[in-house]
N, CA, C and O of each residue as an XYZ file, in Angstrom:
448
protein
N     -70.796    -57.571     39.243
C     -70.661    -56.222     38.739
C     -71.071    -56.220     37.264
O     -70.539    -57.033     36.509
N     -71.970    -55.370     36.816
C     -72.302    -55.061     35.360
C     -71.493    -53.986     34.723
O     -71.237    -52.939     35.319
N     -71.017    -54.289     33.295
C     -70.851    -53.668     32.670
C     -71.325    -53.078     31.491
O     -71.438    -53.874     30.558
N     -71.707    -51.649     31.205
C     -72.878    -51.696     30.069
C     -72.238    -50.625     29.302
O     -72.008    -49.470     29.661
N     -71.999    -51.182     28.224
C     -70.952    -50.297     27.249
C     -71.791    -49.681     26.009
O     -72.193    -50.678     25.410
N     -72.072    -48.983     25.595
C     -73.126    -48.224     24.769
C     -72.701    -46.932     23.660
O     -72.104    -45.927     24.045
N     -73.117    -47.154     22.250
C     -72.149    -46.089     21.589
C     -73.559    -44.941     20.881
O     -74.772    -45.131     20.785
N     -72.717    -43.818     20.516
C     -74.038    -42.762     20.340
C     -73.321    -42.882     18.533
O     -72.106    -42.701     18.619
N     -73.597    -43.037     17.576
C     -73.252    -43.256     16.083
C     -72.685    -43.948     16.092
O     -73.213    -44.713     15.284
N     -71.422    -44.629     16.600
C     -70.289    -45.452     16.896
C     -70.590    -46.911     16.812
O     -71.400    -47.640     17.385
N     -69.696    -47.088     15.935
C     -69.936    -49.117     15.749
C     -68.772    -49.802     16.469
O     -67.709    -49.890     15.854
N     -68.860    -50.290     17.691
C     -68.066    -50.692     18.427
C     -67.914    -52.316     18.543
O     -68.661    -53.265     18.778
N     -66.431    -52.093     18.226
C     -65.399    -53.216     17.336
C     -65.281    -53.983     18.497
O     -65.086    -53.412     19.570
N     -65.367    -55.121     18.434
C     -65.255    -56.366     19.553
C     -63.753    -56.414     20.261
O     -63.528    -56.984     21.328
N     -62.843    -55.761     19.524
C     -61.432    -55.676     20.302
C     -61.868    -54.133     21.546
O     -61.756    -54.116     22.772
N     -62.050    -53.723     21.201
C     -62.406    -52.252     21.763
C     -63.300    -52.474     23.029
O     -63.085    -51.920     24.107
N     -64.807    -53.752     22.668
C     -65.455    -53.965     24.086
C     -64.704    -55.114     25.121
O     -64.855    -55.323     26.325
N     -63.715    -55.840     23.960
C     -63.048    -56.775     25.172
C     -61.860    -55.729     26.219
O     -61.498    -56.021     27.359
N     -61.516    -54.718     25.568
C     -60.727    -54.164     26.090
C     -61.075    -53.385     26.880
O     -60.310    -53.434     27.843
N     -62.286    -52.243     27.082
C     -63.086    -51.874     28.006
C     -63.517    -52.996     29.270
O     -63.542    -52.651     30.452
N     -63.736    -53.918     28.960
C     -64.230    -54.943     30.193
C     -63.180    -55.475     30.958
O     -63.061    -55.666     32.168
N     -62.192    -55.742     29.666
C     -61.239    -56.059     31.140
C     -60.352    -54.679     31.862
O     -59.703    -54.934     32.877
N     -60.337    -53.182     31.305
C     -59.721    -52.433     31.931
C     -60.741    -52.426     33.047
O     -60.456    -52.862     34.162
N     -61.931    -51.931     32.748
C     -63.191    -51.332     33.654
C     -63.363    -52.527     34.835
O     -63.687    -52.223     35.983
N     -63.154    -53.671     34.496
C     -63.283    -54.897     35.296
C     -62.396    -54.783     36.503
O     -62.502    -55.349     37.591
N     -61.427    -53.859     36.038
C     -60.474    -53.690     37.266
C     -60.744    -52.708     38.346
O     -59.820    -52.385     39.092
N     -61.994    -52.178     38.500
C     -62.348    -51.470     39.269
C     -62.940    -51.827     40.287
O     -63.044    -51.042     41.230
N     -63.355    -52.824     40.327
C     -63.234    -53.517     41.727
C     -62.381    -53.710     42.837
O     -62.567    -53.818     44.049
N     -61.439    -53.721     42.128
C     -60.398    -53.909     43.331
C     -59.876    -53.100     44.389
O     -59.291    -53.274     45.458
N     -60.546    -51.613     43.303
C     -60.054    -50.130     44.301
C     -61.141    -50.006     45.429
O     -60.942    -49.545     46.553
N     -62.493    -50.565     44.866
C     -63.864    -50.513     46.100
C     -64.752    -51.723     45.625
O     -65.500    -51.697     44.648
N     -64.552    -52.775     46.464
C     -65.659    -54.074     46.525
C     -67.291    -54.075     45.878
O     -67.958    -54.754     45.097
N     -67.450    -52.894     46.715
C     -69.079    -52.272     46.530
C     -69.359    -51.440     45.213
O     -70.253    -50.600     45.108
N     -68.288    -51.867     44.037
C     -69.151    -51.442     42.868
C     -70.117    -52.135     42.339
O     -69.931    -53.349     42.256
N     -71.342    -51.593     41.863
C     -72.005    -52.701     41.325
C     -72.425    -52.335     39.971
O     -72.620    -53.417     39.416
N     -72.567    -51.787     39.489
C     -72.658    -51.213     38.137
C     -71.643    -50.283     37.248
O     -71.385    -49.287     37.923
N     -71.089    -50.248     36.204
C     -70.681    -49.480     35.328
C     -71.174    -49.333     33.940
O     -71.220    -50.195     33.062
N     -71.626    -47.778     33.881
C     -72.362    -47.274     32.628
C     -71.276    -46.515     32.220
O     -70.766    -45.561     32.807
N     -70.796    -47.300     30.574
C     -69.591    -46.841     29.709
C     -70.590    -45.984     28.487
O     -71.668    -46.478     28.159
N     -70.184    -44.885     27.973
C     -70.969    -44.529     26.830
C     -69.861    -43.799     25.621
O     -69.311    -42.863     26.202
N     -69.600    -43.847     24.884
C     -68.552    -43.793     23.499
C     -69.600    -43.161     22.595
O     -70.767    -43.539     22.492
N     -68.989    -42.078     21.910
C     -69.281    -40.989     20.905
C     -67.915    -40.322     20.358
O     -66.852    -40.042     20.911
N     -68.403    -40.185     19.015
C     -67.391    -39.347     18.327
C     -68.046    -37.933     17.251
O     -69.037    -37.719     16.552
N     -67.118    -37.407     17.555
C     -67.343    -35.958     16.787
C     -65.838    -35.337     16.104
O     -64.795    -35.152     16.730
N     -66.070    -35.096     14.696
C     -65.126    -34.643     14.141
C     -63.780    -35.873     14.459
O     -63.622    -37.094     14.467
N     -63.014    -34.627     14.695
C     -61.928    -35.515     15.443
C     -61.048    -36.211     16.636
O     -59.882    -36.506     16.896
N     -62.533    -36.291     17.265
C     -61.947    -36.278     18.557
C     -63.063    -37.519     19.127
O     -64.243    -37.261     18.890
N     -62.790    -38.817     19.844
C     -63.283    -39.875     20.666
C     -64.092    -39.024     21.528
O     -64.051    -37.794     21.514
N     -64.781    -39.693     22.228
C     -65.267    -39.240     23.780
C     -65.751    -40.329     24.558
O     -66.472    -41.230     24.128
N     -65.378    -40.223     25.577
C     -65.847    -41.536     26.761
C     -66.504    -40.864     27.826
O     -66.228    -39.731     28.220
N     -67.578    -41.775     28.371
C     -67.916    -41.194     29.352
C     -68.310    -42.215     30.375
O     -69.122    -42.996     29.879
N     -68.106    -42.416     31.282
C     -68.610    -43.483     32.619
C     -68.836    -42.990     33.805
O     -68.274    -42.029     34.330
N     -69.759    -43.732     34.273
C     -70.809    -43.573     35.688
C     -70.800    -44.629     36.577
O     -71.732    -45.388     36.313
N     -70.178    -44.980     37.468
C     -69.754    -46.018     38.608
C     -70.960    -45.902     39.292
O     -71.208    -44.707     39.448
N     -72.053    -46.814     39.897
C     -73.020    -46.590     40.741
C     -71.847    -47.848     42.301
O     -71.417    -49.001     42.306
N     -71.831    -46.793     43.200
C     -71.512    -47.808     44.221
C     -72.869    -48.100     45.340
O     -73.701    -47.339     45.834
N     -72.677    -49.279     45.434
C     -73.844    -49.799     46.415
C     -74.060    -48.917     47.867
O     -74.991    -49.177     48.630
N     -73.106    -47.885     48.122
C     -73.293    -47.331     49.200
C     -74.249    -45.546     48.762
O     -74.439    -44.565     49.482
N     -74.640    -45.818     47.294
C     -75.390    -44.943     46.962
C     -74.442    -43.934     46.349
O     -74.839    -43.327     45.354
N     -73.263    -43.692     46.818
C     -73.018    -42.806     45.466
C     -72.437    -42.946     44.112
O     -72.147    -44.052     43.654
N     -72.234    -41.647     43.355
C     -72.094    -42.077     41.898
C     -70.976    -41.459     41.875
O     -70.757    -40.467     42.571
N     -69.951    -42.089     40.888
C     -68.381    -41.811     40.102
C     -68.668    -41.442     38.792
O     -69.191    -42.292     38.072
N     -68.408    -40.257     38.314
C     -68.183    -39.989     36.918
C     -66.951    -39.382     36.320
O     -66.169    -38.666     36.946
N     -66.868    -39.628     35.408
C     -65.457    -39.531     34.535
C     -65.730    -39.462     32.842
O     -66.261    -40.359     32.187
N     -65.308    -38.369     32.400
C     -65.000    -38.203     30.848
C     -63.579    -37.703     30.571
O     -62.766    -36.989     31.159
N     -63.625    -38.312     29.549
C     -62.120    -37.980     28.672
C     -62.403    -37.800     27.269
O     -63.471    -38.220     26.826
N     -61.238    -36.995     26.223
C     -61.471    -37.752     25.046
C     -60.108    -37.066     24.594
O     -59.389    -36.171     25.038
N     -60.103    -37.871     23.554
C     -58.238    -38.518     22.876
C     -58.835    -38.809     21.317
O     -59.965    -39.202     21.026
N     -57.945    -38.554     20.597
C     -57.564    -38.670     19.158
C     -58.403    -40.173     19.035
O     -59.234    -40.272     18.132
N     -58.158    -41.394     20.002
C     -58.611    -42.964     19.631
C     -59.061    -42.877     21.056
O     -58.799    -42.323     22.124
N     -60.231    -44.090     20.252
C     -60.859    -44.645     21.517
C     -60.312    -45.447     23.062
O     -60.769    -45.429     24.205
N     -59.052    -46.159     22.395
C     -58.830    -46.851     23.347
C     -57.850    -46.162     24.624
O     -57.630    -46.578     25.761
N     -57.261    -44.630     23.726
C     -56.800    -43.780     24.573
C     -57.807    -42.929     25.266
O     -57.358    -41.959     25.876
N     -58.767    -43.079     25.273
C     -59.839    -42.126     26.182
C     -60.140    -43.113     27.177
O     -60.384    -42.776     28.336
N     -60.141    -44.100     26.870
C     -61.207    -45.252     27.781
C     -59.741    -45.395     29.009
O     -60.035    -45.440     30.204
N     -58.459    -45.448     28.659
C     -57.204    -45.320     29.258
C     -57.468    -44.436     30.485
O     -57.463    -44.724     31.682
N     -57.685    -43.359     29.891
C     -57.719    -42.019     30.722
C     -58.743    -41.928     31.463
O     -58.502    -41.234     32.451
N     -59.984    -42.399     31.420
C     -61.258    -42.495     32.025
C     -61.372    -43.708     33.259
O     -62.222    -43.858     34.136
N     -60.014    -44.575     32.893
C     -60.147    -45.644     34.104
C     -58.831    -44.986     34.736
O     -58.384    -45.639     35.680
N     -58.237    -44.015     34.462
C     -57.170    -43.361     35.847
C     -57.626    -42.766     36.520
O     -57.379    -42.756     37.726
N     -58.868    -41.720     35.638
C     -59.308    -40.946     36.542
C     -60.371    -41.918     37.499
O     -60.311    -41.638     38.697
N     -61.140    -42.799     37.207
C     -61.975    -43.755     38.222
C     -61.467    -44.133     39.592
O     -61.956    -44.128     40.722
N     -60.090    -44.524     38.972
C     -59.606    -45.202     39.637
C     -58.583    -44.190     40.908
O     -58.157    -44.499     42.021
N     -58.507    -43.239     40.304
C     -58.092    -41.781     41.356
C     -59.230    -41.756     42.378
O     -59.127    -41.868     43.600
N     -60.501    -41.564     41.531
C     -61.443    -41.265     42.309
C     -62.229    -42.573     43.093
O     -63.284    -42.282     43.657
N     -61.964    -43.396     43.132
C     -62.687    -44.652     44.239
C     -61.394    -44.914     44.788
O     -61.472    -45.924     45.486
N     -59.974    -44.334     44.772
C     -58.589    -44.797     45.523
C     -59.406    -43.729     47.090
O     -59.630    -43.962     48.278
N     -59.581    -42.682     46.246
C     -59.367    -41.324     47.238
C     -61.144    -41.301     48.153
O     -61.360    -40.481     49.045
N     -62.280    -42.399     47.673
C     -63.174    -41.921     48.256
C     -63.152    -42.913     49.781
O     -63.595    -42.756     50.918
N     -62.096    -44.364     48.802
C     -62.352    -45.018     50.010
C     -61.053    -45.301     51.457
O     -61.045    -46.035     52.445
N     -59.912    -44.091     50.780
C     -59.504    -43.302     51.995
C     -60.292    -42.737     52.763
O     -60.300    -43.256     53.879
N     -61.073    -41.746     52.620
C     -61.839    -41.074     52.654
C     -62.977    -41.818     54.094
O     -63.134    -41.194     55.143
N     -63.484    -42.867     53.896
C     -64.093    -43.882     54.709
C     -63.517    -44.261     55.483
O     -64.119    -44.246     56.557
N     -61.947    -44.879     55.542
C     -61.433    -45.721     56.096
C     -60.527    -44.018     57.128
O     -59.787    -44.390     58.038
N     -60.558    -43.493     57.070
C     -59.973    -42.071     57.829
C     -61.193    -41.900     58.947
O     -61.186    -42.082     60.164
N     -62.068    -41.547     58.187
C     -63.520    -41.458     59.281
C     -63.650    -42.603     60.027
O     -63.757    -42.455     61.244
N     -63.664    -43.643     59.597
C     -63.404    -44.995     60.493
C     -62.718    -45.240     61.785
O     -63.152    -45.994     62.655
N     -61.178    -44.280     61.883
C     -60.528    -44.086     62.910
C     -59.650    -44.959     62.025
O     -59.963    -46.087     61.643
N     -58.358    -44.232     61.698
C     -57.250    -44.752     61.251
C     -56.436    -45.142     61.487
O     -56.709    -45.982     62.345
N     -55.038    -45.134     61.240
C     -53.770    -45.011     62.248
C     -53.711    -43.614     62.704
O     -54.015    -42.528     62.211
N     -52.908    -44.269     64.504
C     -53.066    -42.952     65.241
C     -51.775    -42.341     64.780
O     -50.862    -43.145     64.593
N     -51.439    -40.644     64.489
C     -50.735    -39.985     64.047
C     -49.315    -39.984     65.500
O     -49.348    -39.985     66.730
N     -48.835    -39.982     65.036
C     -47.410    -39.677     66.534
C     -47.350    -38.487     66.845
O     -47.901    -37.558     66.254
N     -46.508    -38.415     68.038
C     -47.042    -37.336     68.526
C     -45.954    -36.463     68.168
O     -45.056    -37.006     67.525
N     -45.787    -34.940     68.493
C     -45.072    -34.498     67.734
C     -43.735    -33.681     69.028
O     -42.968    -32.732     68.865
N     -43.856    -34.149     69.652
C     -42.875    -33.454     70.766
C     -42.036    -35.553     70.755
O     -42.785    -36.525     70.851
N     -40.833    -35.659     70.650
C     -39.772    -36.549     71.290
C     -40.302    -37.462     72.985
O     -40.594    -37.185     74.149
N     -40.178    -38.431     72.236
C     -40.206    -38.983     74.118
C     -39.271    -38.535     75.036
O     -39.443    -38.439     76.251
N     -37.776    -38.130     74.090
C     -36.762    -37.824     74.992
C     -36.776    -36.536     75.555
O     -36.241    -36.152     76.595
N     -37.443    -35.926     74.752
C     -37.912    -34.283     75.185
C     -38.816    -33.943     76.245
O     -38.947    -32.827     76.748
N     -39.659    -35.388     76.657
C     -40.516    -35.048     77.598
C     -40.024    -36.011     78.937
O     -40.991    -36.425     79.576
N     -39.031    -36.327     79.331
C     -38.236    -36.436     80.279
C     -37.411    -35.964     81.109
O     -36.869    -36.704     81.930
C-alpha cells in the first residue's frame, strides 16, 4: 500500500508525516484491497485542511476532507471518516454476497 502525503504552502514536520502513516496505515485493516492513499494538507488563515483519496483495487475511490484549528486534528477526523466509509462499503459486499440468514419472524411455537 502507498502512501503519498503532499502539502500546498505547508512545510510538513517529520512528526506530523510519521503520524499520518501510521494513522492512514491503519486502513487496511477495514479493506485488504487498498492500494493507494493520496493525503494532501493546506492551510488558510486559520484553519488546517486535509484531504484524502483511497484508490481501492476493486476500482473505486474513498474521499474524505476535514479541517480543525491543527493539523493533526484534521488528519484525526479524516481517518474516522475513511474508516466509516470502507467499514460500511465492505458491509455493503459482504450483504450482496449472501449473509447471515435473518430469522424468521413468526415463533416456532406459534407454528405448531
Amino acid at each position: 500500500m502507498q502512501i503519498i502525503i503532499s502539502g500546498r504552502n505547508v512545510a510538513l514536520a517529520e512528526s506530523l508525516r510519521e503520524h499520518m502513516e501510521e494513522r492512514f496505515g491503519r486502513l487496511a485493516r477495514f479493506d485488504e484491497s487498498v492500494s493507494r492513499i493520496d493525503v494532501t494538507l493546506s492551510e488558510e488563515k486559520n484553519r488546517c485542511m486535509v484531504e484524502a483519496n483511497v484508490s481501492v483495487r476493486r476500482g473505486a475511490m474513498v474521499h474524505a476532507r476535514a479541517e480543525a484549528p491543527e493539523f493533526r486534528t484534521a488528519v484525526d477526523k479524516v481517518y474516522e471518516k475513511l474508516s466509516r466509509q470502507l467499514k460500511k462499503s465492505r458491509e455493503r459486499v459482504r450483504d450482496r454476497k449472501g449473509g447471515v440468514e435473518l430469522p424468521s419472524s413468526v415463533p416456532e411455537e406459534m407454528e405448531s
